[in-house]
Structure formats: structure tokens, C-alpha cells
TORKOLKOL-459681 format. One record per residue: y, z, x of N, C-alpha, C in turn; residue number from 0; residue in three letters. Coordinates in steps of 0.2 Angstrom, whole numbers, plus 5000, padded with zeros to 4 digits. Each point is the difference from the previous one (the first is absolute). Example, Ala and Ser with C-alpha at 12.3 -4.5 7.8 and 13.67 -1.06 7.14 Angstrom:
<pt <4972, 5039, 5066>, <5006, 5000, 4996>, <5006, 5000, 5004>, 0, "Ala">
<pt <5005, 4996, 4998>, <5006, 5001, 5004>, <5005, 5003, 4996>, 1, "Ser">
//
This chain:
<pt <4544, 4662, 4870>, <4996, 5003, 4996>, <5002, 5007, 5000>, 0, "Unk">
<pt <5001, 5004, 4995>, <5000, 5006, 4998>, <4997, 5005, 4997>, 1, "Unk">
<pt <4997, 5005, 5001>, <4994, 5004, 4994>, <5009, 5006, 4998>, 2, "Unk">
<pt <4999, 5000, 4994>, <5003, 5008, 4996>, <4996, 5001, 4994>, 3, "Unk">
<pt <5003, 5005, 4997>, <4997, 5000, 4995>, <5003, 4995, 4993>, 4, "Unk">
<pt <4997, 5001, 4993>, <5001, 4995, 4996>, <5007, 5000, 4996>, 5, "Unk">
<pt <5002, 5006, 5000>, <5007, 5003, 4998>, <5004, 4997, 5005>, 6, "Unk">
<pt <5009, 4999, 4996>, <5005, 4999, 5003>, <5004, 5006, 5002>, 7, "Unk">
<pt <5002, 5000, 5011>, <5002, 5006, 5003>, <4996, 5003, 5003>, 8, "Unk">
<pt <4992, 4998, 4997>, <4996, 5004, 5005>, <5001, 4999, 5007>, 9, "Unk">
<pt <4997, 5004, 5006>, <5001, 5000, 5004>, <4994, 4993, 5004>, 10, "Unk">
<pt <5002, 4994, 5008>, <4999, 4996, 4999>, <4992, 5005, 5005>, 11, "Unk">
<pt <4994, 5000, 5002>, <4996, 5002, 5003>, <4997, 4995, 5006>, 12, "Unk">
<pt <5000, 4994, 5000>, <5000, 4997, 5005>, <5004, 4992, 5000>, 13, "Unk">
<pt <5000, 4996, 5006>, <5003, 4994, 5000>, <4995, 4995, 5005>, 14, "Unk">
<pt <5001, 4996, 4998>, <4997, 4995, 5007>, <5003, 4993, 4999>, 15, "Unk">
<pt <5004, 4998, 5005>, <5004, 4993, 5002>, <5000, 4998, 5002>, 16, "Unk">
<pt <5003, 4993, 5003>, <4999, 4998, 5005>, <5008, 4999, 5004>, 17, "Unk">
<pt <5002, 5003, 5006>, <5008, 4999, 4999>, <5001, 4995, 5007>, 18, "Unk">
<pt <5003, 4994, 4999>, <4999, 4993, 5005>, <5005, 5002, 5005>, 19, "Unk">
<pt <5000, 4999, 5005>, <5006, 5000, 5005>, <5004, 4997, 4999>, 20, "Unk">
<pt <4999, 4995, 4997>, <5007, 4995, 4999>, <5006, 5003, 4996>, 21, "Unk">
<pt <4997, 5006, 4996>, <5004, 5004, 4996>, <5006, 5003, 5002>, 22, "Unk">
<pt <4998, 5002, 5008>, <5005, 5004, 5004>, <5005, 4995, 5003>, 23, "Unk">
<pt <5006, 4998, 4997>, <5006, 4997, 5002>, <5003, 5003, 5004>, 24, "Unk">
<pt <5000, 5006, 5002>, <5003, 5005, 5004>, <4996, 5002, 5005>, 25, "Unk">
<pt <4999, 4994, 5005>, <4994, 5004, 5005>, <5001, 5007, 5004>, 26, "Unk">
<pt <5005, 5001, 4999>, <5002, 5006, 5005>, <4995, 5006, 4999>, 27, "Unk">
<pt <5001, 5003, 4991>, <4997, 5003, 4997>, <4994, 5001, 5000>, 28, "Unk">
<pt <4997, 4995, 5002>, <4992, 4998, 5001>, <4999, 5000, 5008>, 29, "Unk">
<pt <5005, 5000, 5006>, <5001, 5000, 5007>, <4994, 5006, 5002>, 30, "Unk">
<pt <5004, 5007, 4995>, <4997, 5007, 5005>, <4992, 4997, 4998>, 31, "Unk">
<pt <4996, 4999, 4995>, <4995, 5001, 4997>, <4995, 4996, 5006>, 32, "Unk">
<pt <5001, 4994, 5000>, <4999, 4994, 5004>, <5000, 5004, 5007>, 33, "Unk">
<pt <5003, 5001, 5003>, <5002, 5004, 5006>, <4995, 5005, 5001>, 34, "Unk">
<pt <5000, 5004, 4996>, <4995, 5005, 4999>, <4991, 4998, 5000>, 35, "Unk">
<pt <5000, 4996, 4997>, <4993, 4995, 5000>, <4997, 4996, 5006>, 36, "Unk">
<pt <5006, 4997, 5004>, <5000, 4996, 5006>, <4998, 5005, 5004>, 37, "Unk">
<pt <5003, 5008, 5002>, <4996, 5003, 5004>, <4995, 5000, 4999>, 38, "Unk">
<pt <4999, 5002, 4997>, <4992, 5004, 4996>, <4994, 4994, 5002>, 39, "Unk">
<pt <5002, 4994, 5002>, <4995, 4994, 5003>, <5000, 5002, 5008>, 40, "Unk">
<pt <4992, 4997, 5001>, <4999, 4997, 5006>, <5003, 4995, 5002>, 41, "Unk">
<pt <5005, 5001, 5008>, <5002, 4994, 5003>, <4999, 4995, 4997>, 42, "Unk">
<pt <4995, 4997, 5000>, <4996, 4992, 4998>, <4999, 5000, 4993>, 43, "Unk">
<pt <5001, 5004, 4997>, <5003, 4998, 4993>, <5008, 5001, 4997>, 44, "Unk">
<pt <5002, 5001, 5005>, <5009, 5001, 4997>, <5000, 4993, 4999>, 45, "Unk">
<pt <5002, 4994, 5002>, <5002, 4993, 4999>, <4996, 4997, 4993>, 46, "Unk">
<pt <4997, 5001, 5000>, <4994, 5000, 4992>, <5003, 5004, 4994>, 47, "Unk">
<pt <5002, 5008, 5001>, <5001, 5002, 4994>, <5005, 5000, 4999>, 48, "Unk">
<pt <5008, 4998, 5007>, <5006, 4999, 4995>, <5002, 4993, 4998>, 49, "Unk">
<pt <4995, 4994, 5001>, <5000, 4995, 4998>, <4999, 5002, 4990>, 50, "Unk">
<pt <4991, 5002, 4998>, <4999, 5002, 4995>, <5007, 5004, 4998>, 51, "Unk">
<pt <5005, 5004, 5002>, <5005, 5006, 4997>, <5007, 4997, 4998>, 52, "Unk">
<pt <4998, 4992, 5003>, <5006, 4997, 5000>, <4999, 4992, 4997>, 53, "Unk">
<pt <4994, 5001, 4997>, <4997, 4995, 4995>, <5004, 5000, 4994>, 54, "Unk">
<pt <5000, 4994, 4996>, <5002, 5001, 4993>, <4994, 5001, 4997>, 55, "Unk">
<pt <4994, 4999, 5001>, <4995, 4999, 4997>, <4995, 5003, 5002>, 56, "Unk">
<pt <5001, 5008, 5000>, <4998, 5006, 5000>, <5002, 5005, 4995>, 57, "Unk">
<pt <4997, 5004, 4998>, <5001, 5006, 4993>, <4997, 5007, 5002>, 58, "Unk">
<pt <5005, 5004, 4998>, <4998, 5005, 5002>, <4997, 5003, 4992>, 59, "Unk">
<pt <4992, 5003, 5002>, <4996, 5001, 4991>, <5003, 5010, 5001>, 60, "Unk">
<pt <5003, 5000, 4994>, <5003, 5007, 4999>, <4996, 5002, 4995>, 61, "Unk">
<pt <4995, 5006, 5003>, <4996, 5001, 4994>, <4999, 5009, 5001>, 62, "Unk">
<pt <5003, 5002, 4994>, <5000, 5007, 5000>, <5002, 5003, 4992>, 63, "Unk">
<pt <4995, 5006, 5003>, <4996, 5002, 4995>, <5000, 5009, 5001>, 64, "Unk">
<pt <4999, 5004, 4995>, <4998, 5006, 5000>, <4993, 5001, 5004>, 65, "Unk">
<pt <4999, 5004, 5004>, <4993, 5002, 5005>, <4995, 5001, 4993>, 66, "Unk">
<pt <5002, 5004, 4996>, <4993, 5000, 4994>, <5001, 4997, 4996>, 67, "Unk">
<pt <5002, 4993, 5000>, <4998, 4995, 4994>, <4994, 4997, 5002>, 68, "Unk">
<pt <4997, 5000, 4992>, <4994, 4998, 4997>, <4998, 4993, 5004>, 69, "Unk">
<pt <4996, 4999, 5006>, <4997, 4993, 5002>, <5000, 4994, 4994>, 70, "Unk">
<pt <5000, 5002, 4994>, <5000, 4994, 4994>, <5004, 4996, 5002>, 71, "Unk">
<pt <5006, 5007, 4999>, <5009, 4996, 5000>, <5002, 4994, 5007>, 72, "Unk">
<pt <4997, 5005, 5004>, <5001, 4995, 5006>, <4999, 4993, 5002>, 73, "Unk">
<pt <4992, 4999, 4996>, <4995, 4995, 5001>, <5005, 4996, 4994>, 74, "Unk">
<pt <5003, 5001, 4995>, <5005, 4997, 4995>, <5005, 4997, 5004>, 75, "Unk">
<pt <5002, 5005, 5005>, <5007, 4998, 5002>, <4999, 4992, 5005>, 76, "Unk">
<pt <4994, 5001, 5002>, <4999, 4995, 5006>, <4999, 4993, 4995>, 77, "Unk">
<pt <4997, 5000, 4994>, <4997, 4995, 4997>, <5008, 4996, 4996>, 78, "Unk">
<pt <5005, 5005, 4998>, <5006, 4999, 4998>, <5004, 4996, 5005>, 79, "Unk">
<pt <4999, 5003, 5008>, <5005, 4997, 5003>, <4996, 4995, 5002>, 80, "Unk">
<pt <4995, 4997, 5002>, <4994, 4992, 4999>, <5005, 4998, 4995>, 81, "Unk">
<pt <5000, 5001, 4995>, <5001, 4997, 4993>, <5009, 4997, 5002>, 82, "Unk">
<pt <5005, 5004, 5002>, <5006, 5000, 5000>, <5001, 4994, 5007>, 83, "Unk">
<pt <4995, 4998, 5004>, <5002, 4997, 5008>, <4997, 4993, 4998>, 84, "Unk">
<pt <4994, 5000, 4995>, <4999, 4994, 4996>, <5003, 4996, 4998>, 85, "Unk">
<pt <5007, 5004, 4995>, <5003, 4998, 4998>, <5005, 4998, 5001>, 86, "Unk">
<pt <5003, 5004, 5003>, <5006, 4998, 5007>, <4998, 4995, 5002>, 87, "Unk">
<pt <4995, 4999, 5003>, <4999, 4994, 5005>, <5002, 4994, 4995>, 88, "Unk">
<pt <4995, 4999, 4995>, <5000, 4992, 4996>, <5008, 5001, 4998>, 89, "Unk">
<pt <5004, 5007, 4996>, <5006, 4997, 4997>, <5005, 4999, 5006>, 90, "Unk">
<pt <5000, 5001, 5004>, <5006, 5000, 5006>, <4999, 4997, 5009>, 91, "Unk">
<pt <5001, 4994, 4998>, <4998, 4994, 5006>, <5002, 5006, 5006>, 92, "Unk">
<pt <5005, 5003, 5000>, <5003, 5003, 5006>, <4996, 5006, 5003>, 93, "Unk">
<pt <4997, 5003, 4996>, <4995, 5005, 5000>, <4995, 5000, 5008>, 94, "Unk">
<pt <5004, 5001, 5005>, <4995, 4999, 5006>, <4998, 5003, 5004>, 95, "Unk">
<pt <4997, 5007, 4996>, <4996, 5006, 5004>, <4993, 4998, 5001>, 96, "Unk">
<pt <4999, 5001, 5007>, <4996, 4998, 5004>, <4994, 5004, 5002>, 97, "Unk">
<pt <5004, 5005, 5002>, <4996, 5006, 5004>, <5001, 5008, 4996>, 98, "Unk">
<pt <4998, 5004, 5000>, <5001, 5008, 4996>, <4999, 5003, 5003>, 99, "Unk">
<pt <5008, 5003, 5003>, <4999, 5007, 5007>, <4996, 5006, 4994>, 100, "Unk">
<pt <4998, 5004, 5003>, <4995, 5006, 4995>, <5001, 5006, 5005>, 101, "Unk">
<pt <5004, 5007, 4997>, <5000, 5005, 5004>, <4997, 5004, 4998>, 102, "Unk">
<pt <4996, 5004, 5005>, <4994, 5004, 4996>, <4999, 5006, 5003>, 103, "Unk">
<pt <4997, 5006, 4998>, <4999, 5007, 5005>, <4992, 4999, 5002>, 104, "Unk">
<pt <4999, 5002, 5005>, <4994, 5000, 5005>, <4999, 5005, 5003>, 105, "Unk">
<pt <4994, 4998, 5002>, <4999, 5005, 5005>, <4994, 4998, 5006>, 106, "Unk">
<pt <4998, 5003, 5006>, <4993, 5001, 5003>, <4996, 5006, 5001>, 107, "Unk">
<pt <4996, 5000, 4997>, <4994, 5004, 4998>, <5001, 5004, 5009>, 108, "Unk">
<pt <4998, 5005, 5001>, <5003, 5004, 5004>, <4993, 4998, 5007>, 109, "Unk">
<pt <4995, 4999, 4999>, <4996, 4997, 5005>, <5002, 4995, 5004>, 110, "Unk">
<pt <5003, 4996, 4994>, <5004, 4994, 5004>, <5006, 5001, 5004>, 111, "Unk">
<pt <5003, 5005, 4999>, <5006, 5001, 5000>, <4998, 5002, 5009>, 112, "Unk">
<pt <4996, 5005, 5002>, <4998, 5002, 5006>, <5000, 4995, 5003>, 113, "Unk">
<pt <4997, 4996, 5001>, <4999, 4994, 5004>, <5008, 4996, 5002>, 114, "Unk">
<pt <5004, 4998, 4996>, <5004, 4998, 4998>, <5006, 5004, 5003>, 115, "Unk">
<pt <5006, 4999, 5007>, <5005, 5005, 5001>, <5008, 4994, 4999>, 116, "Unk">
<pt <5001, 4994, 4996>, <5005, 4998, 4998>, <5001, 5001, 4993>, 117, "Unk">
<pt <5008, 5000, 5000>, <5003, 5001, 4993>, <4999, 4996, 4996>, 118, "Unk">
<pt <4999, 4994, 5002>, <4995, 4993, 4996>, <4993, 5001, 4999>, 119, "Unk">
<pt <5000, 4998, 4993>, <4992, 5001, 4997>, <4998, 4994, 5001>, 120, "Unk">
<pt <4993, 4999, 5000>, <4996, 4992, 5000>, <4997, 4999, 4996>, 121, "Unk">
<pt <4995, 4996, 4998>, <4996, 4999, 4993>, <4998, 5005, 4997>, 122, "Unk">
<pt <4999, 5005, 5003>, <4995, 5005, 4997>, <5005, 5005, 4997>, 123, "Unk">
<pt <5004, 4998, 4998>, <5004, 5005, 4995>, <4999, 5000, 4992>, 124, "Unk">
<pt <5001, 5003, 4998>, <4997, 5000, 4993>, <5005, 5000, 4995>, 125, "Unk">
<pt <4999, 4999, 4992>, <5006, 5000, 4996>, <4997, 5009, 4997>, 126, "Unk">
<pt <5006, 5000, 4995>, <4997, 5008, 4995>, <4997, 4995, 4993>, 127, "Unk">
<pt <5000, 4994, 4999>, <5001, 4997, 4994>, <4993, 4992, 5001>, 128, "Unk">
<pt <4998, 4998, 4995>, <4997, 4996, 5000>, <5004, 4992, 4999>, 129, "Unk">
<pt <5007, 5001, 4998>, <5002, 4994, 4998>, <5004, 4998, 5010>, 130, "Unk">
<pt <5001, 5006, 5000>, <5002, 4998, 5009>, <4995, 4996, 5005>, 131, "Unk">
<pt <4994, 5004, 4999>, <4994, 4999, 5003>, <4998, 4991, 4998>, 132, "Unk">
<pt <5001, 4999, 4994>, <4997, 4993, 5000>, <5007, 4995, 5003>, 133, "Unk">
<pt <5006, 5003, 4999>, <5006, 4995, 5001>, <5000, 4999, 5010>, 134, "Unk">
<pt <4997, 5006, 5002>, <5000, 5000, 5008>, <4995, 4996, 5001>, 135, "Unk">
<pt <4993, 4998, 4997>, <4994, 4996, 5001>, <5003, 4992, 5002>, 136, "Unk">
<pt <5007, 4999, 4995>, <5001, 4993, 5000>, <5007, 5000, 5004>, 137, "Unk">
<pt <5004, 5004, 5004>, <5003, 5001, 5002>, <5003, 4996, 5008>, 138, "Unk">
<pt <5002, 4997, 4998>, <5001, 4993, 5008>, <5004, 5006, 5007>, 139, "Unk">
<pt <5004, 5004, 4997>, <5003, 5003, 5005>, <4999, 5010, 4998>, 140, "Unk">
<pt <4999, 5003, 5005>, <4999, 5008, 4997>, <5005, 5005, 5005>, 141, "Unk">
<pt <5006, 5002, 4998>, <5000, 5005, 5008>, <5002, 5008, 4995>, 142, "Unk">
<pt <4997, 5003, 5005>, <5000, 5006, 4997>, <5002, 5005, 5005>, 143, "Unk">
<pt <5004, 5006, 4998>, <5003, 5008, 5005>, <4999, 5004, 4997>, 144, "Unk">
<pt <5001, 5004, 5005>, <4997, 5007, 5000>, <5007, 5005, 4994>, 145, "Unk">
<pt <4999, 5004, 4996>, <5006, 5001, 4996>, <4999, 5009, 5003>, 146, "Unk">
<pt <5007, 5000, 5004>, <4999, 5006, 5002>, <5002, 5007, 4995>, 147, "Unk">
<pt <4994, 5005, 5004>, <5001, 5008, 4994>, <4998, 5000, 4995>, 148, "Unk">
<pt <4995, 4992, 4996>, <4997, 4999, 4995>, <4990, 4999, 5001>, 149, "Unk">
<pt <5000, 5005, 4995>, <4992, 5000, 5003>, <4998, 4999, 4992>, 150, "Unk">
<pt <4992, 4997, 4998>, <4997, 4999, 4993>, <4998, 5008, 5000>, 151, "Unk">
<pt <4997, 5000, 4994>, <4995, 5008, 5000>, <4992, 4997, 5002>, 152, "Unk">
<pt <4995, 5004, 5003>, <4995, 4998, 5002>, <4996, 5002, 4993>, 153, "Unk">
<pt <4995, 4998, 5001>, <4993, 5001, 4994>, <4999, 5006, 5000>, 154, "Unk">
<pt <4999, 5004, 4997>, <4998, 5007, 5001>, <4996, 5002, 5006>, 155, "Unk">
<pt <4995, 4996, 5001>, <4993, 5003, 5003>, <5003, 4996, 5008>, 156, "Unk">
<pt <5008, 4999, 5002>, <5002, 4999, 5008>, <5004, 5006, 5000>, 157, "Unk">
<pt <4999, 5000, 5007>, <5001, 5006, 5004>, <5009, 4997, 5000>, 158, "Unk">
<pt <5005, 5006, 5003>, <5005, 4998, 5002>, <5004, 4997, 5004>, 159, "Unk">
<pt <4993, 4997, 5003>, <5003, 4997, 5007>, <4997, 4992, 4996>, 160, "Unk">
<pt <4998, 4998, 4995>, <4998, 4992, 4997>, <5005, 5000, 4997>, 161, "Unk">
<pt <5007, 5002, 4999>, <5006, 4998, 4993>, <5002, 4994, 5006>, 162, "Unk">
<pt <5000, 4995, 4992>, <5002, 4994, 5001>, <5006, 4997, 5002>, 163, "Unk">
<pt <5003, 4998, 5007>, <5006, 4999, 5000>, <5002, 4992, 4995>, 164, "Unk">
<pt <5006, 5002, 4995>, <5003, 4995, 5000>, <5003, 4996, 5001>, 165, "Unk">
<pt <5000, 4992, 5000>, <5002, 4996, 5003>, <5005, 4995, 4991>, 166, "Unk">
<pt <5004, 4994, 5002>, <5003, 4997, 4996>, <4998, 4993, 5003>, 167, "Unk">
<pt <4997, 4995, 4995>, <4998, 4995, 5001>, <5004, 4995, 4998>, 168, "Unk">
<pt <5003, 4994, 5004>, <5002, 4993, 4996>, <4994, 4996, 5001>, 169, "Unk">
<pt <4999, 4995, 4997>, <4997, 4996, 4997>, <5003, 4994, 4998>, 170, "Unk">
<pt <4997, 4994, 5002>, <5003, 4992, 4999>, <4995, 4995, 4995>, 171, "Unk">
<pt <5001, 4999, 4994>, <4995, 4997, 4997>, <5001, 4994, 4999>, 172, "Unk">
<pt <4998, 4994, 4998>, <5004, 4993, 4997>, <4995, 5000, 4994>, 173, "Unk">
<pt <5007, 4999, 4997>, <4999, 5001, 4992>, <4995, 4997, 4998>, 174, "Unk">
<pt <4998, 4994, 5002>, <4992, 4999, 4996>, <4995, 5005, 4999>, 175, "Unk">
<pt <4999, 5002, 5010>, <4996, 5005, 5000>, <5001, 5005, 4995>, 176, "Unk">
<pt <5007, 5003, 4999>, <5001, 5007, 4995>, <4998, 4995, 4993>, 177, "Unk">
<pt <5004, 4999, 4996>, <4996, 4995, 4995>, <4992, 5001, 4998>, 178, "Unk">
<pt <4995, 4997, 5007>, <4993, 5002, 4998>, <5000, 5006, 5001>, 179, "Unk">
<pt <5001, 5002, 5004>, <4997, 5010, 5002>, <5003, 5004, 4991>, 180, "Unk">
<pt <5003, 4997, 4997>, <5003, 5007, 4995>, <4996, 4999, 4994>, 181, "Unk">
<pt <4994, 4998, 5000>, <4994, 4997, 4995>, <4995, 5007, 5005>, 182, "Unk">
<pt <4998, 5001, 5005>, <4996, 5004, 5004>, <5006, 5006, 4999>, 183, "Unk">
<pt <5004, 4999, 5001>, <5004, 5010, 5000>, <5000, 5001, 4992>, 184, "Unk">
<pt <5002, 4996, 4997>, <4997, 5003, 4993>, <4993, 5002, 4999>, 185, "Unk">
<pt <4994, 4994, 5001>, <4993, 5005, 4999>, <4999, 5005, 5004>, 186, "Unk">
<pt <5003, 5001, 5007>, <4999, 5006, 5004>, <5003, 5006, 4995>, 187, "Unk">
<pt <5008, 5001, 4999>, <5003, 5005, 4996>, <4994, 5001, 4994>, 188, "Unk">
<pt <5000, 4995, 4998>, <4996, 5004, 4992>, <4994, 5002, 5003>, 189, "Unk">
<pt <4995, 4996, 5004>, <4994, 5005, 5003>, <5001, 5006, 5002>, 190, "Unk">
<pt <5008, 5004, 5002>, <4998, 5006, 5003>, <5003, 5004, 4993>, 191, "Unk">
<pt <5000, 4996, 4994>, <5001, 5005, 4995>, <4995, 5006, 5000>, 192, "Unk">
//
């Protein structure tokens, strides 16, 4: 799915896809990535998520957009790409995405953070987005890190010691579950019009 404008050469504003592992014929190219991810697990989930890395039937959902595009477009973009996985499925027997890795910015609200002295977050991390937030509700696997020298901005009314450290979240969905949840992230986005 794609948003630009209606004109030919506009520029594009946002994208959302779905891009299958099995895409990467060249694993190597995909090696650091993969590598990079494996650390970022707890011990007892390394065997688990480079099974998932190393699925055919796994997709990575690439969904990116301008920070101030209109919640409309967005809530569009997920109903398009529903629309486009639907399709794919019935016209292409081979079609065998399974699971939808989701990477996403996060954070822990700074109270939580205190308690808390690992580089790994636990449930209580949060998204900045509401389409995150319902995809991590139905999310079978979650791990998440600390993103160093990056912090959110606090609310006005917190002090300078509440700035929110940021974290970068993956996320492991199975396509059914994404499929229902983008019926809720749509009526969420347009509610917070």
C-alpha cells in the first residue's frame, strides 16, 4: 500500500508492505541483521527467534511514513494492506506468511525505568503509536532494548529527570492475529482524530 498525492511525480508519503524472508536469496545480506537481533534476545529465546529469522513463512511488515502524517492516511494504509494479504493469499497457493516481525519505537515511562537496571525491557514498555500498541496485545513473542543516547521528550509538566528513555521494539505476530487486530488499529487511529 502506498499514500501520495493524486498527481503524477508527487512525492510518495508513506508505505506499508509486507517483505517475506523467503525474498532474501542471499542470506548473507540478511546475516548482519539477523545477528544483530539474536543478541538483542534473552538466552532462552535465541533458539526460538532464529528459527522464526530463518523461516520461509515469516514477513517483515515495513511501514513507514512521515512523523506528521494525518492518523486518516495511516488508518488507510493498514486497511489497504488487509485488502492486498487477502488477496495474495487466495491468488497465490505459495503465498506462506505465517508470522509478521513488527519493529517499532518504545519506550518505559521513567518510574518504570527506576526499578528496572537491564538493557532489556519487559511487558511494561510502551509504543509512541496506537497501531503498535494493539499489534503488541496480540503478539506471541516481544523483545525489546534499550536504544543508546536516545531519549523521547517528556510532557511538559515532568521534571528533567522523567525524560523517557528510548527503547526499539520487535514484535512477532501470526498473520491471522495481524489480519483481525487491523479492523481495531483502524477504529483506534480514526478515534484519536
Amino acid at each position: 500500500a502506498v499514500v501520495s498525492t493524486q498527481s503524477t511525480g508527487d512525492p510518495v508519503f508513506a508505505v506499508a508492505s509486507l517483505l517475506p524472508l523467503s525474498l532474501f536469496k542471499d542470506k548473507s545480506k540478511f546475516g548482519q541483521l539477523q545477528s544483530s537481533l539474536l543478541a538483542k534476545c534473552e538466552s532462552d529465546m535465541v533458539e526460538g527467534m532464529e528459527r522464526l529469522l530463518n523461516s520461509t513463512e515469516s514477513a517483515f511488515l515495513i511501514n513507514a511514513k512521515f512523523s506528521n502524517l494525518p492518523l486518516q492516511i495511516t488508518a488507510q494504509l493498514y486497511k489497504a494492506l488487509k485488502m492486498e494479504l487477502i488477496t495474495e493469499r487466495k491468488e497465490n497457493s505459495e503465498y506462506n506468511v505465517k508470522n509478521v516481525i513488527v519493529f517499532g519505537k518504545s519506550y518505559i515511562e521513567p518510574e518504570e525505568r527506576r526499578s528496572k537496571k537491564t538493557k532489556l525491557a519487559t511487558a511494561n514498555v510502551k509504543f509512541q503509536s496506537s497501531d503498535l500498541d494493539s499489534l503488541s496485545a496480540v503478539a506471541t513473542t516481544s523483545v525489546s532494548w534499550k536504544v543508546k543516547d536516545e531519549t523521547l521528550a517528556p510532557v511538559s509538566t515532568a521534571t528533567c529527570d522523567d525524560v523517557w528513555q528510548g527503547y526499539r521494539s520487535l514484535l512477532v505476530v501470526p498473520i491471522e492475529k495481524f489480519l483481525k487486530s487491523v479492523d481495531k488499529i483502524v477504529e483506534n487511529l480514526s478515534a484519536e482524530v
